[in-house]
Every structure is written in C-alpha cells, then in structure tokens.
N, C-alpha and C positions, 0 to 999 in steps of 0.2 A: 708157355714159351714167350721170352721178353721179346718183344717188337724193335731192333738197332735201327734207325734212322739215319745213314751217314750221306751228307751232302758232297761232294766234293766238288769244291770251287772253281779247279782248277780244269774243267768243263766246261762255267760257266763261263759267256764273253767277259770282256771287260766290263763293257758298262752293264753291264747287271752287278756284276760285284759291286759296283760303286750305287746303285740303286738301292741293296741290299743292305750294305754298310748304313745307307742314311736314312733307308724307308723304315728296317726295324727302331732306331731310335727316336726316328716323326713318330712311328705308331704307338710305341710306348709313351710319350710324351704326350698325344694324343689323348689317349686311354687315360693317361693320368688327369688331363683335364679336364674330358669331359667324365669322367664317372668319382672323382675324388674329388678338384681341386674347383671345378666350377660347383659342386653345390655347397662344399663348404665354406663357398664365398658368397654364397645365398644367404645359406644360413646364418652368416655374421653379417650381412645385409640387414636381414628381417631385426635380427635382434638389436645391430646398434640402432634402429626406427625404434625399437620396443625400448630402450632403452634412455632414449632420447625423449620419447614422450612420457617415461616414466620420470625425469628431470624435468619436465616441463610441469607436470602432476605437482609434484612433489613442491618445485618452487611456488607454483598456485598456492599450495597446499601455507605453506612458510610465511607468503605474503596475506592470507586470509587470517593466519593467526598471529601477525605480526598488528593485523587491523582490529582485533576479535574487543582488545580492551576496548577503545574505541566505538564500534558499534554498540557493546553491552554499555555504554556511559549513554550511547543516542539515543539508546532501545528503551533505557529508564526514563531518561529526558521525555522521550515521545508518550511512553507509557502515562508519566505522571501529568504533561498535557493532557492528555485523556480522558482521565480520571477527573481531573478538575469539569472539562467540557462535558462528561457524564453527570456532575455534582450541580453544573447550570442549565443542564438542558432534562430537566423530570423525566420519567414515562408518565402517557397520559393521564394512569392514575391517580398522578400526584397533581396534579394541576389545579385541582377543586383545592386540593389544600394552598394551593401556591395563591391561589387566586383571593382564597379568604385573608389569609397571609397581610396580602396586599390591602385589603379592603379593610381590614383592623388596623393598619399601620396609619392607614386615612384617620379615622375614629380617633386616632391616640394622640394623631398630632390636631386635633381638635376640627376637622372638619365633619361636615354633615354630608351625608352619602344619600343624592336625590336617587340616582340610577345606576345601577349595575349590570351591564349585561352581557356576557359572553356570545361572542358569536359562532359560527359553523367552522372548527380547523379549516384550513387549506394545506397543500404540501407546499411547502418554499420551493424555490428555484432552482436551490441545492439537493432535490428530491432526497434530503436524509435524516429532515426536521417539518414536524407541523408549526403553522402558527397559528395560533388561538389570541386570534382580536377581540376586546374588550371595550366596549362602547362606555366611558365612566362621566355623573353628572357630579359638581359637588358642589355644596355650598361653604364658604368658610375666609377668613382673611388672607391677606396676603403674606402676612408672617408665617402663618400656621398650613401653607399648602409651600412654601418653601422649606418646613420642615418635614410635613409630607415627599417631597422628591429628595427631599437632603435622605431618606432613613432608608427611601429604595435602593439606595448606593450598599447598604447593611445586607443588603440581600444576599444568597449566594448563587441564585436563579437570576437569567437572562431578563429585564422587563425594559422593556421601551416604551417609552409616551410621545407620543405624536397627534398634532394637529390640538395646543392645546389653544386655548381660544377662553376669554375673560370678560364676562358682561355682569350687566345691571349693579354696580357700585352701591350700597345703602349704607348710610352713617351707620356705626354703634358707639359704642362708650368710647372705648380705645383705638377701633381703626375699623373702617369700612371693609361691609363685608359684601362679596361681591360671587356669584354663579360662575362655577367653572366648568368646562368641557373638554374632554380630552381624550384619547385612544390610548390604552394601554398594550400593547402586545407582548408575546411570551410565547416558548417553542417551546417542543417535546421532540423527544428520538421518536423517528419512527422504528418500531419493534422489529426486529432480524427479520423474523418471518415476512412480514410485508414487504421488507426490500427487497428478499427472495425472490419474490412474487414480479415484484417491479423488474427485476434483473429478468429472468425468466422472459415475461412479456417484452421487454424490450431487443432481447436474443431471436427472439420468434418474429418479432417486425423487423431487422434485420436481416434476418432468414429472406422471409417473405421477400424483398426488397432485392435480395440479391438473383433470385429467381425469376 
C-alpha cells in the first residue's frame, strides 16, 4: 500500500510558506556544494598543483637537455685534463722507472752522476699526490747540465729541481767543469684505496669533534 504524503499549504502561516519556498532551495544548493561541487573543486585544486609541478619538471627537464651538448663537450674537456695529469703523475710503481729515466738522461747529456738518492715519500698538502725527493750530486760542465735540464722539459712526468747550487770550477780542454747539487722532486697518485682510507679517517675525526 503506497504511502500519499499531501502537504497542504494553505494551513501553513505565512511565514513558513515563505521559509519553505527559500529553505528548500538553500538546502539543495547546500547539498550540492558541499557533497558535489566543493570536492570537485578539490580535486581540480590538487591536480592543477600536480600539473604545475609537472610543467616545472618538464621545463627542468628541457633546460638540462638544452645544456646536455655543452656539459658532454666539458665532460670530455675535463676528462682529457685527466688523463694527461694521470700520464704526469705515475703510480708508485713507476717511479723507479721514472727515476732512472731521469738519471740516464744526466749520463747522455754528458754529465757524471756522484750521488743519487731517493728519499722517504711524503703526502703533499693536496693529500692526493706523494712526493718522492731526490737528493742528486753531478759532476759535469755548464753546457752539458743545461742540456741536462733543457731534455727534463721532453719528459711526460712532473719533475722539479730545486735548490740547485754550483761549486769547485776545474779548467778542462773546452770549458770548466764544475760539482753540481740539486734536489730533484716528482709525485705519484696516491692509490684509491688509500684515499678511502684518508676519507674514512677524516669522517671519523669529524664525527668525534662534533660529539
């Protein structure tokens, strides 16, 4: 048995009619905001956010590969830097060769080799290279130890001389020949591993420090 619901109005005061008239259309309009029209302005909220950062993205995105040639031209640049300062800086292994290297190129430019003596590495100040000092004595003229230094420039390895210092001058046929002394130096990479190491300990004094 259907359920007829009849209002009659005309029961009702005035101002309720007039209540009625304006409260049913607040409350549907209500209803429509809060359960329709406010979340789907959420929802196109969140999305134009998502959307906007996804323009943001994307233009990153444009400008990085707008810069990409650019890096891969520095990347090589830097790289073949590299390469060359790996080509003058040995690993340690190679040093005794580098060292003879040096010590024959003396010999050929006609001097006489009293002393030779490699000293104890240290780590340079750049903690990324040892330096291996060379105590050198020579005997020989002054033409023939300028062609000595003129042929270490031929080199493709790091070597510096320092504190070189020129005594006892003796006549010979063609030009007095006179005792040379001089410090040669030369570096090596330090090996990965060991700067690991140094990394490592240095993290840990840091640590410590902050505690």
């Amino acid at each position: 048995m259907a359920l007829k619901l009849k209002i009659n109005l005309e029961n009702v005061p005035k101002w309720g009619r007039y209540a009625i008239a304006i409260g049913i259309p607040v409350a549907i309009i209500l209803l429509y905001f809060l359960f329709y029209y406010k979340p789907k302005q959420e929802e196109i909220t969140k999305l134009k956010k998502i959307v906007v950062n996804q323009e943001k993205e994307i233009a990153n995105a444009e400008t990085k590969l707008r810069k990409l040639p650019e890096l891969k031209r520095r990347y090589n640049i830097l790289k073949s830097e590299f390469e060359d300062l790996k080509r003058q800086l040995p690993e340690e292994r190679e040093i005794s060769g580098l060292l003879k290297q040096v010590s024959d190129l003396g010999v050929e430019s006609g001097l006489i080799i009293k002393y030779w003596k490699p000293a104890k590495k240290r780590l340079h100040s750049s903690r990324i290279v040892y330096e291996i000092p060379v105590k050198v004595e020579m005997m020989g003229s002054y033409h023939n130890l300028g062609r000595f230094f003129s042929s270490l420039t031929t080199l493709d390895r790091i070597v510096n001389i320092t504190n070189i210092r020129l005594a006892n001058p003796k006549p010979a046929v063609d030009e007095a020949v006179i005792d040379i002394y001089f410090n040669a130096l030369t570096f090596s990479a330090v090996p990965e591993e060991e700067l690991q190491k140094m990394r490592a300990k240095a993290k840990g004094k840091k640590g410590k420090k902050r505690r």
